[in-house]
Every structure is written in structure tokens, then in C-alpha cells.
C-alpha positions, 0 to 999 in steps of 0.5 A: 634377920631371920633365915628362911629355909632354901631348897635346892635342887640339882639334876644329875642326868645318866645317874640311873645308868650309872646306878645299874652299871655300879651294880652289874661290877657288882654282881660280876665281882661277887660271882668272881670271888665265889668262884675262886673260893669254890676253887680253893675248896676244890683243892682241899678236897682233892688233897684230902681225897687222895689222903683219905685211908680206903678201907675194904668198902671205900665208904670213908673216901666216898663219905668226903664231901664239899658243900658251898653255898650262902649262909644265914646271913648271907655269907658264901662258903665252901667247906670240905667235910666227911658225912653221909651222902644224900641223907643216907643214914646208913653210912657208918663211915662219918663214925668211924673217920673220927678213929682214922683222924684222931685215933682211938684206944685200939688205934693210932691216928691216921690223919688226913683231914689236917694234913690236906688242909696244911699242904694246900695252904699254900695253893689256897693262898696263891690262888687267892691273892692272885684272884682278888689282884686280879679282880682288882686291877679289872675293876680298877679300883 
């Protein structure tokens, strides 16, 4: 007996609707989860400015930054950082904060990046979890 090829078709009424709501949770979960990694930054950069050594100019607070955004390949990210402000090439700070975290041969270190990061473990960490609970339990999942 030969088979013939059936063909079926099934009509699932409102699954547009269902399509654009999907992705509006979407987009709204993903903005939520950008926020609280924009936060745990923000208590990074916090903790490092109020570590970071002020010399005579102010140029090594001033040269601490937080840069977020989207990558190459589409990730999100926030990183807390030392370097020149707006292109300005002129500022030698960046240079010589490596002494202050490391130190040198005519200097012990001083650092203030690590411990930042170390003492903001934990916020980071609570704020976090508690976040993406949070999102969770909105969404249902």
C-alpha cells in the first residue's frame, strides 16, 4: 500500500497577540537585568572613589570611570575603570595609578581598585541574586 503525503493545517487564533506580548516580557526583563548590572557598577565605582589615593591635582580620582554598554557581540556590560576623560590625552593620571595600585621600585603599593571590588563583593552579590529573584517571581517563571 502506498503512503500519500498529508497535509494538515492547524489555526491557532490570538497567537500574534501572544508573539508581541512574549516579546514585550522580553524586552522589559532585559532592561531590568541591565539596570541591576548598571547598579552593581555603580557600587564599585563608589567604593573605589572613596579608596582611590588624591594627590595634589585630584587628576587620579577624576580619571576613575564607569563605562556600560553593548559589546560586539551583543553583551551588556558595566565596567569601573581608570583612564582619560573625553579623549584627553593630556591626562597622565591613568600612567601613574598603576604605581598607586601596584607600586613601583620607589614606591610601596597603595591599592584601591582590588579592595573595591573585594569589599563590594558582597553588595554586588546580594543585590544581584535579590534582582533576578525578583524578576523571576514577576514573570513567573
Amino acid at each position: 500500500m502506498a503512503r500519500r503525503n498529508t497535509r494538515s493545517n492547524i489555526r491557532v487564533d490570538g497567537a500574534d497577540e501572544v508573539i508581541r506580548q512574549l516579546k514585550r516580557a522580553n524586552a522589559e526583563i532585559t532592561k531590568e537585568i541591565r539596570d541591576l548590572i548598571s547598579k552593581a557598577a555603580e557600587i564599585v565605582f563608589r567604593e573605589a572613589d572613596s579608596r582611590v589615593p588624591i594627590g595634589e591635582t585630584s587628576k587620579t580620582r577624576f580619571s576613575l570611570q564607569m563605562n556600560i554598554g553593548i559589546s560586539k557581540k551583543g553583551n551588556y556590560y558595566a565596567n569601573v575603570s581608570v583612564g582619560a576623560r573625553n579623549g584627553d590625552i593630556s591626562a597622565y593620571a591613568p600612567f601613574y595609578v598603576t604605581f598607586y595600585e601596584y607600586g613601583s621600585s620607589h614606591q610601596p603599593p597603595r591599592p584601591f581598585m582590588r579592595p573595591a571590588m573585594d569589599k563590594s563583593r558582597a553588595k554586588v552579590r546580594k543585590l544581584l541574586i535579590e534582582g533576578v529573584k525578583a524578576v523571576v517571581e514577576r514573570v513567573g517563571a
